[in-house]
Backbone bond lengths (Angstrom), bond angles and torsions (degrees), N, CA, C in turn:
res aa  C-N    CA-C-N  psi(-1)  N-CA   C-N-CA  omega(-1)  CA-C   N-CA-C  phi
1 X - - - 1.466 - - 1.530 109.46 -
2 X 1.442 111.89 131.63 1.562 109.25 176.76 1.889 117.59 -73.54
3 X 1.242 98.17 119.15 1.517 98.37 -164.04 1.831 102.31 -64.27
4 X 1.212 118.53 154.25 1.115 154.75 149.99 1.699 107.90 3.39
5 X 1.293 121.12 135.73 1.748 105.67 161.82 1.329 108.55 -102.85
6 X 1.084 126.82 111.51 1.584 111.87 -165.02 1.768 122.36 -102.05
7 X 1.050 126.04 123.76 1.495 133.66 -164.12 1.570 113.67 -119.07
8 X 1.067 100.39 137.57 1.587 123.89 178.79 1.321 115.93 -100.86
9 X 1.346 132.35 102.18 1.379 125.40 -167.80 1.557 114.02 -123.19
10 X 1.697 109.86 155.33 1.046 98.40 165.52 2.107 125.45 -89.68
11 X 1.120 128.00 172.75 1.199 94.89 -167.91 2.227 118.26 -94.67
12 X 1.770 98.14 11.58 1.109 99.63 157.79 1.579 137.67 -49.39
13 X 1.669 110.18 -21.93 1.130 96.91 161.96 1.762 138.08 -141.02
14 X 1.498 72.50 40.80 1.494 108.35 -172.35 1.903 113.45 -48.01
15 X 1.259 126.10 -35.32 1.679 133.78 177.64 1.212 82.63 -59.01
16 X 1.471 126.60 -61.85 1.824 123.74 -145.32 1.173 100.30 -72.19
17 X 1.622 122.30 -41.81 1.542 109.56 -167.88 1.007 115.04 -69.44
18 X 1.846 139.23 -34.82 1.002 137.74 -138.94 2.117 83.69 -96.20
19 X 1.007 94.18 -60.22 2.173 84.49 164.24 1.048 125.64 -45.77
20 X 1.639 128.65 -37.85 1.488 126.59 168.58 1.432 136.65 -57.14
21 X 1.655 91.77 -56.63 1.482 112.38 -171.12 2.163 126.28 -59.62
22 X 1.748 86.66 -30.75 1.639 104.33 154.79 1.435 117.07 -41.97
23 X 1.406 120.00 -57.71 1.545 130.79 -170.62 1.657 105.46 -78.01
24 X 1.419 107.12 -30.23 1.908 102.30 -176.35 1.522 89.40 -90.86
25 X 1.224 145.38 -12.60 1.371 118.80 155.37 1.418 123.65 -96.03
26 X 1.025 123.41 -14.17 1.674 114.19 142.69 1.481 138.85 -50.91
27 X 1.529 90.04 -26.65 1.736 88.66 175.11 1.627 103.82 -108.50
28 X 1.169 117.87 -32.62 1.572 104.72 -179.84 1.672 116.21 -82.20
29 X 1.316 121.36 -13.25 1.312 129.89 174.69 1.297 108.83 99.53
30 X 1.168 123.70 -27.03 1.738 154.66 -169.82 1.487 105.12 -55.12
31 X 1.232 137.38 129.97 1.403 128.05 151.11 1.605 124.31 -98.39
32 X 1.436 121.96 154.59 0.964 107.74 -161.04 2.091 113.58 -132.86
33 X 0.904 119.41 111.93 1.474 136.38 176.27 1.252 111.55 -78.85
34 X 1.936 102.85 91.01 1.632 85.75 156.91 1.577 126.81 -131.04
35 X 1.305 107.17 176.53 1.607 107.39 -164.44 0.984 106.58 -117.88
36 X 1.173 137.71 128.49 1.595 151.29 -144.25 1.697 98.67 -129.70
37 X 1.554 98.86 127.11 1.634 105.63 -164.17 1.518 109.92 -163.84
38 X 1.138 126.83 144.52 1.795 132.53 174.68 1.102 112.29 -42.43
39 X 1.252 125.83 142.92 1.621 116.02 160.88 1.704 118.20 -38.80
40 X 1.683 120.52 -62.18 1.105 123.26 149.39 1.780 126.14 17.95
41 X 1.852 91.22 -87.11 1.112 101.78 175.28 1.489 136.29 -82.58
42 X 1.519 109.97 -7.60 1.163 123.73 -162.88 2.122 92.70 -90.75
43 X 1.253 124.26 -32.76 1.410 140.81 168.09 1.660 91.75 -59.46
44 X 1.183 119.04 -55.19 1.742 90.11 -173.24 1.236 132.28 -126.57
45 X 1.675 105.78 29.93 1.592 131.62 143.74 1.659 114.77 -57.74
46 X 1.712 101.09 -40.65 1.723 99.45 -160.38 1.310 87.69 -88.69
47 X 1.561 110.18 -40.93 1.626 115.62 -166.50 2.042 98.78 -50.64
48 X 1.056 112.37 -22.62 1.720 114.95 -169.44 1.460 101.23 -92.09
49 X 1.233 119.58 6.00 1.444 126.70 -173.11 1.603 145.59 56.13
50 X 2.092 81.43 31.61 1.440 99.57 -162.42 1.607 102.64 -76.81
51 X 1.660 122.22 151.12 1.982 129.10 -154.21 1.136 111.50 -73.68
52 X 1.517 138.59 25.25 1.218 118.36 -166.11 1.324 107.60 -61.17
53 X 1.600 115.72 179.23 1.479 110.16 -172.02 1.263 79.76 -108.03
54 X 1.408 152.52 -29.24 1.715 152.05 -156.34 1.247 133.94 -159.16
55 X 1.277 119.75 91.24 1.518 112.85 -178.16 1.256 139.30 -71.54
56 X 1.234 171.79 146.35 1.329 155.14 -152.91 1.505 99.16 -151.43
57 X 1.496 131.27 102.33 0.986 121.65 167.51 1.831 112.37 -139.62
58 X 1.222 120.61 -155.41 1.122 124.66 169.02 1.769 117.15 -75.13
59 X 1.729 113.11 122.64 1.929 94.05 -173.56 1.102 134.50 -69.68
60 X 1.244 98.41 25.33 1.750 105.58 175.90 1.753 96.81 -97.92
61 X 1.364 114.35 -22.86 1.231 118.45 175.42 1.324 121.00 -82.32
62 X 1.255 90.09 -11.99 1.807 87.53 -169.85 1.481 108.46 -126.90
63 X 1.600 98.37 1.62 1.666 103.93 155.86 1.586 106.29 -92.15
64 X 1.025 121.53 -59.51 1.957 102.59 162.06 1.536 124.46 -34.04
65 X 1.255 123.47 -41.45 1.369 115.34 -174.59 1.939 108.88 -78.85
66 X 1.082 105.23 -37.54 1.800 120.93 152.46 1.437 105.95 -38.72
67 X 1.218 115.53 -87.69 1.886 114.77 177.54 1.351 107.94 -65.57
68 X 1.719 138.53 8.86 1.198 117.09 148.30 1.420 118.26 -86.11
69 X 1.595 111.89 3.48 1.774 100.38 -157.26 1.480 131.82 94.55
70 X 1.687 97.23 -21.20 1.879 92.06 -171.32 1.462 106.94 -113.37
71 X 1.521 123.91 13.68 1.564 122.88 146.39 1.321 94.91 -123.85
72 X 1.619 92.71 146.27 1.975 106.07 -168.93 1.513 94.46 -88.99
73 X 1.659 97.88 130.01 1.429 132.07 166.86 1.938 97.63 -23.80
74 X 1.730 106.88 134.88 1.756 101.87 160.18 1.166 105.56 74.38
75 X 1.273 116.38 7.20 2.031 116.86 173.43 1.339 110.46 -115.31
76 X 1.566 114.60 -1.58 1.951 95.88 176.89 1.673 94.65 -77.37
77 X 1.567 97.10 152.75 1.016 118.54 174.46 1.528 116.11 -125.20
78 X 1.287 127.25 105.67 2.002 106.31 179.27 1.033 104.77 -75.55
79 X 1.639 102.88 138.43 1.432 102.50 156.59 1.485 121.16 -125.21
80 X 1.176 134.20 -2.93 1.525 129.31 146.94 1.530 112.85 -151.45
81 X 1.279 102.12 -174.21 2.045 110.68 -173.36 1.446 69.87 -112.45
82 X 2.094 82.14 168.10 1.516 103.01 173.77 1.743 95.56 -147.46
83 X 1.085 113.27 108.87 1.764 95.95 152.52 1.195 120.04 -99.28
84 X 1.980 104.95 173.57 1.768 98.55 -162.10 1.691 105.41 -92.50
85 X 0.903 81.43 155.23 1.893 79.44 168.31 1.525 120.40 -118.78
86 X 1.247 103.73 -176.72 1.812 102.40 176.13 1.779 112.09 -136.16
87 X 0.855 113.31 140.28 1.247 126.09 175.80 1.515 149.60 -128.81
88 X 0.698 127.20 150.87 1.937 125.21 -178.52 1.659 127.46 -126.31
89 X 1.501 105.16 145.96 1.402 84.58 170.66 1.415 129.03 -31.25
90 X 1.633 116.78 154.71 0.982 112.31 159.20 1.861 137.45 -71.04
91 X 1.438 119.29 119.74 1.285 121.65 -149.78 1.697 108.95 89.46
92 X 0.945 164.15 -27.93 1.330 147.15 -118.38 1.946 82.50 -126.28
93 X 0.971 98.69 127.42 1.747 117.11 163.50 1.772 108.12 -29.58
94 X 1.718 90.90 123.76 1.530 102.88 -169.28 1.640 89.63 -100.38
95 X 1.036 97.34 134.96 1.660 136.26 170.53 1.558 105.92 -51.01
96 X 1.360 126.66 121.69 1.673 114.31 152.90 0.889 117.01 -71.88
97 X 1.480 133.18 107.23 1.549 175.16 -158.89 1.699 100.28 -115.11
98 X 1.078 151.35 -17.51 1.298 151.41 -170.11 1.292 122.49 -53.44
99 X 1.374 121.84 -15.04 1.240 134.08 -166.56 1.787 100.65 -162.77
100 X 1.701 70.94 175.80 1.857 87.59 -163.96 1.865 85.14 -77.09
101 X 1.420 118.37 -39.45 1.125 118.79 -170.55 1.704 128.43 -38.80
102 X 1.759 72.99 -66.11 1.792 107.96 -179.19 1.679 95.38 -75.05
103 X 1.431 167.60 -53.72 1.406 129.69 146.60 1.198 135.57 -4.38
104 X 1.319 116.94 -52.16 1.566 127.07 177.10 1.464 102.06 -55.19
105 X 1.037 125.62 -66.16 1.440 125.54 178.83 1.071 121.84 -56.37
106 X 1.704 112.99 -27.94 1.718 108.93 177.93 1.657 95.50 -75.54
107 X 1.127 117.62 -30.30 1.384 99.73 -178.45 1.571 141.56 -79.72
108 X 1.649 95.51 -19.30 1.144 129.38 176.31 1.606 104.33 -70.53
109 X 1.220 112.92 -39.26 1.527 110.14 -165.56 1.988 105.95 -91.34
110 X 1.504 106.85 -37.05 1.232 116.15 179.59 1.983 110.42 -53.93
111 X 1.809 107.53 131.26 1.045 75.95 168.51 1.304 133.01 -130.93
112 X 1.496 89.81 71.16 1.897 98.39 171.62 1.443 98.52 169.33
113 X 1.597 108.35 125.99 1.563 111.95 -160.38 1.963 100.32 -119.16
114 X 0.897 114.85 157.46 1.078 103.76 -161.93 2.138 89.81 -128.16
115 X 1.369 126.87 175.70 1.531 116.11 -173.83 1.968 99.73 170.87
116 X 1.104 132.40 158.56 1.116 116.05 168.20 1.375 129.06 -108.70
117 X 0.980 140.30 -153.66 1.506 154.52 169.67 1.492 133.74 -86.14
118 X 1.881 87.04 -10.80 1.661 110.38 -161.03 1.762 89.14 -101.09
119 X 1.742 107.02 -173.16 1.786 115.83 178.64 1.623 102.23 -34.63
120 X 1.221 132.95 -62.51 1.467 134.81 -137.82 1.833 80.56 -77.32
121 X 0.977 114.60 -44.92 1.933 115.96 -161.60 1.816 92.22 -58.28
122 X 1.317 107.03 -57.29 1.442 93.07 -158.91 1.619 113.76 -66.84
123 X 1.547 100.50 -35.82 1.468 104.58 177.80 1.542 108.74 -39.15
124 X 1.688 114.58 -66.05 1.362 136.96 179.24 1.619 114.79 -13.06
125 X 1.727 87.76 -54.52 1.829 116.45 -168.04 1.816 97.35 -57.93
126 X 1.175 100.17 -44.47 1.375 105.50 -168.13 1.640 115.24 -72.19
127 X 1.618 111.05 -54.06 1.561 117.61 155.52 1.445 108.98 -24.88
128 X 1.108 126.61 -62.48 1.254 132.96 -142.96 1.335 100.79 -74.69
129 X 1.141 106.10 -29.63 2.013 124.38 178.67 1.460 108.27 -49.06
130 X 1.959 92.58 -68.68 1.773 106.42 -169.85 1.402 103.05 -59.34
131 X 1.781 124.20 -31.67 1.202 98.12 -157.82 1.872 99.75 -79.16
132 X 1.367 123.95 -10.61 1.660 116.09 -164.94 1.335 111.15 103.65
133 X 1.305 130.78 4.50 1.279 120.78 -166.68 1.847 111.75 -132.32
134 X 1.757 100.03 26.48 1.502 101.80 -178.24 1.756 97.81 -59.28
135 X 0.996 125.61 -51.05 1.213 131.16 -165.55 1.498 118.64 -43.02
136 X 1.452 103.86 -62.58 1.440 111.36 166.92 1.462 100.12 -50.13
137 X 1.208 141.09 -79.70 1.337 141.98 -114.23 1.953 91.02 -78.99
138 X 1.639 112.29 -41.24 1.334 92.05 167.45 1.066 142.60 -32.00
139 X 1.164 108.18 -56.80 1.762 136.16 164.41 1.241 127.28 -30.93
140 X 1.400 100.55 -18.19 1.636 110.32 177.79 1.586 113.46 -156.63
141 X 1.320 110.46 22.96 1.520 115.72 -174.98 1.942 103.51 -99.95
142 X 1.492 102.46 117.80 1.452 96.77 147.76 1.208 135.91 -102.80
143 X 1.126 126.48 120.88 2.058 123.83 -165.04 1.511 87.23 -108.57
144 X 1.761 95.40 131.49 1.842 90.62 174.90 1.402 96.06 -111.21
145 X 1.563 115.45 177.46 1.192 127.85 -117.29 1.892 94.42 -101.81
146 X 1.151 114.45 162.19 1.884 109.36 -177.82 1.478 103.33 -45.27
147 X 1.471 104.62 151.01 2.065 98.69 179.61 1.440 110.23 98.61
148 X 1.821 96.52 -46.70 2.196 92.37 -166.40 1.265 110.60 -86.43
149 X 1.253 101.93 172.94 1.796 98.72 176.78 1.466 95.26 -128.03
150 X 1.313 127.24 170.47 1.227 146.76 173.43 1.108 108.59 -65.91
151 X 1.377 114.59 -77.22 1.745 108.67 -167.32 1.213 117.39 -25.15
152 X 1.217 148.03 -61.76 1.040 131.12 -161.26 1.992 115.79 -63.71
153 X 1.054 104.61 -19.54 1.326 99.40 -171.35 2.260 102.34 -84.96
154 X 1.375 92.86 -39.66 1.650 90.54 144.05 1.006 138.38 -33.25
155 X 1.534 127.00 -61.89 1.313 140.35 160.87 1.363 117.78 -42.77
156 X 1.586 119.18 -53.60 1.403 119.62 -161.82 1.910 98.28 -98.45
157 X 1.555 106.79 22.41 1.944 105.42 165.56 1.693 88.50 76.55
158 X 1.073 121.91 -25.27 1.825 91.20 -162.54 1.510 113.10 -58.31
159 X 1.300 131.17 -10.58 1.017 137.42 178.15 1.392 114.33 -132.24
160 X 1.368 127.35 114.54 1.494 128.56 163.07 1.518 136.76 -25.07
161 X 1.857 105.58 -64.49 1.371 122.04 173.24 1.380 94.00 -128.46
162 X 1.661 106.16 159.95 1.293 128.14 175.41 1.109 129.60 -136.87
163 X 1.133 122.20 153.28 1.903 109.19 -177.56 1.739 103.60 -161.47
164 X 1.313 96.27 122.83 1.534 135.18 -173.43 1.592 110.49 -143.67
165 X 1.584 97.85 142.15 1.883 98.75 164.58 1.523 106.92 -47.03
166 X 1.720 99.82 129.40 1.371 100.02 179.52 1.696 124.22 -43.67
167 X 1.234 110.18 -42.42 1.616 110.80 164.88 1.066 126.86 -44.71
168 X 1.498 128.79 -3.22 1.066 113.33 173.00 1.448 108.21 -134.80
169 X 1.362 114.07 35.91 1.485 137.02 -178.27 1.545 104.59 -109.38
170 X 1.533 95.97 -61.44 1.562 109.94 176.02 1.712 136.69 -19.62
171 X 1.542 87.76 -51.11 1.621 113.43 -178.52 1.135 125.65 -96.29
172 X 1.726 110.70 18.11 1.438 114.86 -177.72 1.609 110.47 -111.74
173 X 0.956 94.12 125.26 1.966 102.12 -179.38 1.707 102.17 -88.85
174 X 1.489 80.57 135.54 2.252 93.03 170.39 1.705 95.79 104.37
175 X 2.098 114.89 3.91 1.499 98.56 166.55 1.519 117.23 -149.62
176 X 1.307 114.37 132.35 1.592 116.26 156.03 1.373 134.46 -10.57
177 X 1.422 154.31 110.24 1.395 134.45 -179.88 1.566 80.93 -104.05
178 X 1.478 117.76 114.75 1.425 129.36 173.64 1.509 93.38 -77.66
179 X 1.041 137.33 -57.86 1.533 143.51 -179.47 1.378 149.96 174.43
180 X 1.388 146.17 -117.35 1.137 109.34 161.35 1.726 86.84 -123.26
181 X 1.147 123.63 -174.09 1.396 122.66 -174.97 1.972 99.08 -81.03
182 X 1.238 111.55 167.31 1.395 112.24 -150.52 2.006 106.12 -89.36
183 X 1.106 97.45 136.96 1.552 91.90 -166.80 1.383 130.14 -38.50
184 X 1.648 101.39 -23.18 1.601 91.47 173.73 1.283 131.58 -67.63
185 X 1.184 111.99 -26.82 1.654 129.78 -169.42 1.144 102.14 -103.33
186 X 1.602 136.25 -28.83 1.612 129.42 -161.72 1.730 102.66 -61.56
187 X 1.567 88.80 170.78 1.288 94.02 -139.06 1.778 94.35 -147.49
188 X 1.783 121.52 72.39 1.337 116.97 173.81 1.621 131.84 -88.44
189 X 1.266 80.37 128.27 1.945 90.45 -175.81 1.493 108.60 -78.15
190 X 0.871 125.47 169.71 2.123 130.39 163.76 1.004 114.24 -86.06
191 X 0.754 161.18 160.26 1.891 140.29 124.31 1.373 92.16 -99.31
192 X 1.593 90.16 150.17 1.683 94.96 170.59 1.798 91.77 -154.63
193 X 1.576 108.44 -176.16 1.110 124.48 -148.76 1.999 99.99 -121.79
194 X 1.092 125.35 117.33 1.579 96.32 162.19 1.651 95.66 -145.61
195 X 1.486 104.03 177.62 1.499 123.94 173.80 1.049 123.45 -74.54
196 X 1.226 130.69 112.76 1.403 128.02 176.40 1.782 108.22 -54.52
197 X 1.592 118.63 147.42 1.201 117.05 154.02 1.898 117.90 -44.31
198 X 0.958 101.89 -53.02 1.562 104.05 -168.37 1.900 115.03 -77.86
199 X 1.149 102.17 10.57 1.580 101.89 -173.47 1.233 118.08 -85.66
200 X 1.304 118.60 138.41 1.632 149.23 -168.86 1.375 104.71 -61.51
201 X 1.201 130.90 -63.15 1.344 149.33 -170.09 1.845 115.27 -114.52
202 X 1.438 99.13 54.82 1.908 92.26 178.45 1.605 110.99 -66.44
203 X 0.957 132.16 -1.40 1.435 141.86 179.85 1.581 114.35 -67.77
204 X 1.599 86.81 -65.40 1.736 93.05 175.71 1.857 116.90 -102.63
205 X 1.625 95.22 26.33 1.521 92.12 154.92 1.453 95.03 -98.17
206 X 1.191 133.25 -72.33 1.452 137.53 177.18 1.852 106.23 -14.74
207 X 1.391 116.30 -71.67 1.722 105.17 159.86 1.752 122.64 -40.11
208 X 0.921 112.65 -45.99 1.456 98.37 163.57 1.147 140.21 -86.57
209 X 1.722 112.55 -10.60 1.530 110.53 155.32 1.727 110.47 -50.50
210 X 1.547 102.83 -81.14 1.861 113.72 162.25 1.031 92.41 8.55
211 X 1.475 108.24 -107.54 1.770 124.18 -155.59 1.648 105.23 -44.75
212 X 1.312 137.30 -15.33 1.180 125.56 -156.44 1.688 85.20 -97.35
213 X 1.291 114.25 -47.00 1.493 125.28 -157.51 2.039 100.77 -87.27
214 X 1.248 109.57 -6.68 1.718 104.73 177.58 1.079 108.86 -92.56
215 X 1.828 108.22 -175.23 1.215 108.01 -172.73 1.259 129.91 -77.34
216 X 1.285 116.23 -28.29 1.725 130.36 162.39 1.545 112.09 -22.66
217 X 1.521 108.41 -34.64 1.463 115.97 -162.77 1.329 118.08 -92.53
218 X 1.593 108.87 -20.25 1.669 115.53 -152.28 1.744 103.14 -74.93
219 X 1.119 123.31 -17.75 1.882 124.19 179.75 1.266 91.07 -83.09
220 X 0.974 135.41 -50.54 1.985 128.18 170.94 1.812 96.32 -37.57
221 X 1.173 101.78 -77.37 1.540 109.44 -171.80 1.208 106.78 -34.93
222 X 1.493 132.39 -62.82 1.526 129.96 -158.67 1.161 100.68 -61.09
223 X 1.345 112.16 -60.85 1.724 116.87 -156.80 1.845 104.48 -62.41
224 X 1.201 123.98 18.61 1.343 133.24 -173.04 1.329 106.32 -135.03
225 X 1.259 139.16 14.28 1.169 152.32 -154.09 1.476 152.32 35.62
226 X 2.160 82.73 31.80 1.606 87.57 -170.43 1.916 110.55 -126.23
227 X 1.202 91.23 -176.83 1.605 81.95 -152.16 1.903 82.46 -129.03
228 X 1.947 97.15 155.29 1.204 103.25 -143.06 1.995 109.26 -64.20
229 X 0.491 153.36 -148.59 1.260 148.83 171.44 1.508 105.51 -104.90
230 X 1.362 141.30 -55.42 1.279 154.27 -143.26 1.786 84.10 -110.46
């Protein structure tokens, strides 16, 4: 039996893969195992030299694991942008978000913001700096833990507003996508794809970067809220 291609992902582009990866194992014959994990953890799974055949994370992540040695040099591949978005319960009064301005105030007035641990969280941490208002926002910020996503804590009220790559806002039932954060401040990550040093099969991770990063793929991508890489 041809073993497994096995992938480590982050969960930014988790809608697209799980629609994609059906069609790249129909045509390559190949099946494919993947494990869905925080940036966090996904940096020191490979960093521990665990076999995936393909990682998929943000390229700031997968240019560190490149200059650490444990994805092989000349293998990232992008395969889409992500910006973050913000969101609200479902039904519950959407925030004027229109500006970098009018944010400040949605955030200022909201009281309890929710953000993660992953690209969009740290960026956030940093926003929150330039704008003057780290202080406040502690005070009422919950960041859940590498792996989780926001929406759901949206959904269930524990948090007012939220902010995650829109892709992973999109696909959550019980919330509002008020929009994406306002062009001055937004804030797009890459995702891209590379080979772990330690992988079993770099052959047919490299085929499934391809297919993930061509054009076959890019209507998966949109309709999930991400935009093409190139």
């Amino acid at each position: 039996m041809t073993p497994e291609i096995t992938v480590l992902s982050s969960l930014a582009t988790r809608e697209a893969h799980l629609a994609l990866v059906p069609q790249f194992e129909r045509a390559s014959g190949r099946t494919v195992a993947t494990t869905w994990a925080g940036t966090v953890d996904i940096i020191k799974r490979v960093s521990a030299g665990e076999g995936f055949d393909l990682v998929i994370a943000s390229s700031t992540a997968i240019d560190e694991l490149i200059g650490a040695g444990r994805v092989a040099s000349g293998s990232r591949v992008d395969i889409a942008r992500s910006g973050i978005g913000i969101a609200v319960r479902r039904g519950a009064q959407r925030p004027d978000v229109g500006s970098a301005e009018a944010l400040e105030r949605a955030l200022l007035a909201a009281k309890s913001v929710g953000y993660s641990t992953g690209p969009s969280g740290v960026y956030l941490a940093a926003l929150f700096e330039r704008m003057g208002i780290a202080a406040a926002m502690t005070a009422k910020a919950r960041q859940v833990p590498p792996g989780a996503t926001v929406g759901p804590l949206i959904a269930g009220g524990e948090v007012e507003i939220g902010f995650q790559q829109m892709s992973e806002l999109l696909c959550v039932d019980g919330i509002d996508v008020v929009g994406p954060l306002p062009a001055a401040v937004q804030h797009i990550t890459v995702i891209a794809c590379g080979i772990p040093a330690a992988a079993t099969d770099p052959d047919a991770g490299r085929a499934l970067a391809g297919f993930l990063a061509g054009s076959d793929a890019r209507d998966a991508m949109a309709r999930a809220g991400l935009e093409p890489a190139g």
